[in-house]
N, C-alpha and C positions, 0 to 999 in steps of 0.2 A: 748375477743374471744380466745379459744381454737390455740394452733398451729394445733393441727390436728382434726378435727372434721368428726365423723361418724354419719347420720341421715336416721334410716328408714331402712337400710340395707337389702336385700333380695336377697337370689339368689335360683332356683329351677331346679332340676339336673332329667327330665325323669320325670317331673309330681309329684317330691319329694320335700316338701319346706327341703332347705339344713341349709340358714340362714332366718331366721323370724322377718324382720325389729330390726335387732339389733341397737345399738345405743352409741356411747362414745365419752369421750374427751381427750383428749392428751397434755400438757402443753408442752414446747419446753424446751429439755436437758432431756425429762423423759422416762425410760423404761419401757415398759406396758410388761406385760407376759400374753399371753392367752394359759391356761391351761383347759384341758378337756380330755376326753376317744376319741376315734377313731371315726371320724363320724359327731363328735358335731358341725363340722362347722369353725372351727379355723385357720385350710390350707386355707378354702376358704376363708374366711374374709383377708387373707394376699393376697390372689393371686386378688381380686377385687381389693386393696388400690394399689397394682403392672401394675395396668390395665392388665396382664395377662386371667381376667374374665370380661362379663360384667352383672351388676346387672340387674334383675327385676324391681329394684324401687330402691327410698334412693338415698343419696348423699356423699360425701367424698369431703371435702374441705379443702386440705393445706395449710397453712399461708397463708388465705384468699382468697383463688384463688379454684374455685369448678372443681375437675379432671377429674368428671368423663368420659367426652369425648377428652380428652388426650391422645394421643396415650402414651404407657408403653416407648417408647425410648426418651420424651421428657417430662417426667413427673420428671425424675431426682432424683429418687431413687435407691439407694443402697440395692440388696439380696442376701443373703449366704441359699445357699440349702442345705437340708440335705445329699446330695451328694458330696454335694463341686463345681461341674461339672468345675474342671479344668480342660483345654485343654493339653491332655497329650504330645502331640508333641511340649508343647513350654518349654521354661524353668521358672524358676521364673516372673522374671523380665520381659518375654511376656505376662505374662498370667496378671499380675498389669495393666501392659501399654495397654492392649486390649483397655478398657473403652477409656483412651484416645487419642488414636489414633484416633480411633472411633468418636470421637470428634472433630478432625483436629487440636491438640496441635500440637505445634512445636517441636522439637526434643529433647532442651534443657531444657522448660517444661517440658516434659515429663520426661527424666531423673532425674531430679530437685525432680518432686513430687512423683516418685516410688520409689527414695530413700527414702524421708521421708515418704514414707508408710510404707515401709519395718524396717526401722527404728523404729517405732511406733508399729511393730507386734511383736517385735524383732529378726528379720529373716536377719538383714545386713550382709553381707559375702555367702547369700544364692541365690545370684542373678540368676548364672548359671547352676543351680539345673533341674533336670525336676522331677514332682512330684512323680514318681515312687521312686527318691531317698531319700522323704521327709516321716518322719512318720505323723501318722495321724493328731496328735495335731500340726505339722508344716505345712498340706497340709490345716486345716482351719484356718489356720492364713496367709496363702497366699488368701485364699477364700474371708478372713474378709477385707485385704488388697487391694483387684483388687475392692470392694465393697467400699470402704471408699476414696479412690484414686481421685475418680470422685467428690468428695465435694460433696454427696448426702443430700439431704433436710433430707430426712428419710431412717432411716435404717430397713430393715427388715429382721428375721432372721426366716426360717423356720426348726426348730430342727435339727441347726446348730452342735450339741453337741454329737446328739446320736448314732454316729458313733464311738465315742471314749470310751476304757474300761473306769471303775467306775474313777479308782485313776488319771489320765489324764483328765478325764470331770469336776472333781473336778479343779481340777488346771485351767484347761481355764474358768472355770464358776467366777475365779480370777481375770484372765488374763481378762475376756471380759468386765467382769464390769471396770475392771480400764482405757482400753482403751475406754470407750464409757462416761466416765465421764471424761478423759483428754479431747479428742475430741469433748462433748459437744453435742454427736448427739441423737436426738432423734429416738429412737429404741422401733422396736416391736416384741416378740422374742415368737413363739411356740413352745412350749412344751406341753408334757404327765406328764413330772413329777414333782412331786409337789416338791423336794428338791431344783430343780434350777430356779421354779418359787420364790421360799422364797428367795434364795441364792442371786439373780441376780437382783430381781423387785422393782422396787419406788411404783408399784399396780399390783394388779393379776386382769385379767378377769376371773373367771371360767363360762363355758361354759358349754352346755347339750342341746342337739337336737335342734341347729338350735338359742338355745339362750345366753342372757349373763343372767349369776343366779345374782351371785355379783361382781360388782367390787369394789374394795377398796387396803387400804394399805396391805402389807403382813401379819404385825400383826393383824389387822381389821380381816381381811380374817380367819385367825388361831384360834382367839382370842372367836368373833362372827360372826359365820357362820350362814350364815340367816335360811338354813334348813338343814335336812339331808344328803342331796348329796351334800353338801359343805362340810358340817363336815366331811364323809367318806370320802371324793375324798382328800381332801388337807389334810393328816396325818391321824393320827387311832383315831379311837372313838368309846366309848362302847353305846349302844344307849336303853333306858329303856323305852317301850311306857306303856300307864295307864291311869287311873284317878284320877284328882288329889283330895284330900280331904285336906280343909286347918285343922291346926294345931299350935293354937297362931298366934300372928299378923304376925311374918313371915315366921311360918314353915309349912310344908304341908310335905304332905305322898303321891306319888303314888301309886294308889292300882294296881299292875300289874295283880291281880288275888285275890282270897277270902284271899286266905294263906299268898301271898307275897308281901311285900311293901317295898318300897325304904323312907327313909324318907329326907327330904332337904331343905334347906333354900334359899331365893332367896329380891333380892329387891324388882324385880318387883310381882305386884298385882295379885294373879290366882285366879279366882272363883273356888267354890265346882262343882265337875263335868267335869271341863275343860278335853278333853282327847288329850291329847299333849305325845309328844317324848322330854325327856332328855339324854343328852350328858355328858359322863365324857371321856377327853383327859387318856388316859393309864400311861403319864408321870404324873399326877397330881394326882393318888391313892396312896396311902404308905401302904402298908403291914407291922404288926406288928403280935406278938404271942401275946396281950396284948387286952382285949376289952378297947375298951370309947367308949365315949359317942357317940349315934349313928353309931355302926361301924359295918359294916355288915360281919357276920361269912360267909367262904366259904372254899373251899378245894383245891388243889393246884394241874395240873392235866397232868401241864407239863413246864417245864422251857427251854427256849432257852438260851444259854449264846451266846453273839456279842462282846466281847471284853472290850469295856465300860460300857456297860448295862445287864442288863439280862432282859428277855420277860416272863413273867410268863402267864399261862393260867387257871385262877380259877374258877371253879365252884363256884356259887352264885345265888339268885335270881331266882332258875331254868333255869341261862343259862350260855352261857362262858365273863367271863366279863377278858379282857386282861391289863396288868399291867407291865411296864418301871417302872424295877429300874437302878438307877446308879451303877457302882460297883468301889466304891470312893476310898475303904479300904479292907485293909488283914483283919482285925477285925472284918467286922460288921457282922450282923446276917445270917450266910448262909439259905438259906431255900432250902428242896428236896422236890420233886414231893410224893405227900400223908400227906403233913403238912397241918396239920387247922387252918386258919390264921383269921387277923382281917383286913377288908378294909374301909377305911376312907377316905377324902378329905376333903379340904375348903369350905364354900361355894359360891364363886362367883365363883368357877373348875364349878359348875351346868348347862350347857348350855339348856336353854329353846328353843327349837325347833320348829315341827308343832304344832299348838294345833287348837280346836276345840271345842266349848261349846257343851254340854250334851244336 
């Protein structure tokens, strides 16, 4: 048995199904990331498992025990909002100690365990503080703090992050995995964006109207994306739809059109006809001035430089196919925008997508 189990899930907002008997499991010490666009259902799946909501249908049962008619103050869960909502009139060390009081610890309890909260956020010496004088990455680690305080069964975090600039969010996306694998707690954390669902997660949910597409490991997720809006949603992908026509025992050609074909290798079997969408990841093409074998000519139509990488944007195949390169060396090949280059890949980079027999 699951530590945390979801079954059936459903909640509908004004006549709108919001979530559509979603469904998953949760091991105890793991963090699930549910990741998706605006809409897709992800808030509210946290705010049911918070009793904040109550569902249509489906069940929710923590370490064996079924919540759903649990009031939210006796369910014993820990949540950090995307606002933080600390209570600006207290200092640190009121706004930790709320939960517990709230609870009717004793005094020296209480003292006891907001230290080693604070201690744990690394915020000691910060006691006296009111949050106005804390910055932002010290205001959600007081958040993560008055949340964790309370020995919560489950942690939930609803885009706890995206208040903070880039190079700060990076850092607590650090800070947060290390405290919730010291602490051992089982954590469920929304996000939009897919760097801190890779960064942070033991498994991504991704989500889309109401459902769960896939869930699996980070890698699983990156690696094989079950269809198209995984592939797009979770990093960039160039996407080639066609029919395929095989070609030797494991090579095939998609015909994208009379003129244009990709051609590619793959393990798995495709019939003649099949009209399916392939996927190539941007960081898995190389660009060369050089042909081989298989390498499809295009023209180069604009380059980003980012510092590590450069983004190139080529013309090919009749469309924009986009390309990560590293920029490892002073030496290697520079390329400008109007160069005719050559694009290639391995072939397990191939990602087989939708398909559909002829």
């Amino acid at each position: 048995m699951a530590y945390l189990e979801v079954r059936e899930l459903s909640k509908i907002y004004d006549g709108t199904t919001v979530l559509d008997n979603i469904g998953f499991d949760i091991e105890e010490g793991s963090f699930l990331s549910l990741l998706g666009p605006s809409g897709c259902g992800k808030t509210t799946t946290l705010r049911l498992i918070a009793g904040f909501e109550k569902p249509e249908g489906g069940s929710i049962r923590l370490n064996g025990t079924i919540i759903n008619g649990i009031p939210t103050f006796k369910r014993n869960i820990g949540m950090v909002f995307q606002s933080y909502a600390l209570f600006p009139h207290m200092s640190v060390e009121q706004n930790v100690s709320y939960g517990l009081e709230q609870r009717n610890h004793n005094h020296s309890e209480i003292k006891k365990k907001v230290a080693e909260a604070l201690e744990m956020v690394r915020l000691t010496g910060y006691e006296k503080r009111k949050p106005k004088q804390l910055s932002g990455g010290q205001q959600q680690r007081v958040a993560l703090a008055r949340a964790l305080v309370i020995r919560p069964s489950l942690l939930l975090l609803d885009e706890s992050l995206s208040a903070l600039d880039k190079k700060l969010r990076v850092e607590m996306q650090v800070e947060l995995r290390q405290i919730q694998k010291e602490v051992g707690i089982t954590t469920i954390f929304v996000t939009h964006d897919q760097e801190e669902a890779l960064t942070l997660s033991d498994y991504i949910a991704v989500m889309e109207k109401g459902k769960i597409v896939q869930l699996d490991t980070p890698d699983t997720v990156y690696e094989h994306p079950k269809n198209s809006f995984v592939a797009d949603f979770l990093g960039q992908a160039n996407f080639f739809p066609g029919v395929v026509r095989r070609e030797g025992n494991h090579g095939y050609l998609l015909m994208m059109d009379e003129k244009q074909y990709l051609p590619f290798r793959c393990d798995e079997f495709l019939e003649d006809g099949t009209h399916c969408t392939v996927s190539v990841r941007p960081e898995k093409i190389t660009i060369s001035d050089r042909e081989e074998h298989q390498a499809i000519r295009g023209k180069i139509e604009f380059i980003t430089y980012a510092g590590n990488l450069s983004i190139f944007r080529i013309r090919a195949l009749g469309q924009e196919i986009k390309v990560q390169q590293q920029n490892i060396s002073a030496g290697q090949r520079k390329f400008v925008a109007g160069d005719s280059v050559f694009l290639s890949w391995e072939p397990e980079s191939t990602l087989i997508l939708e398909r559909e027999k002829e």
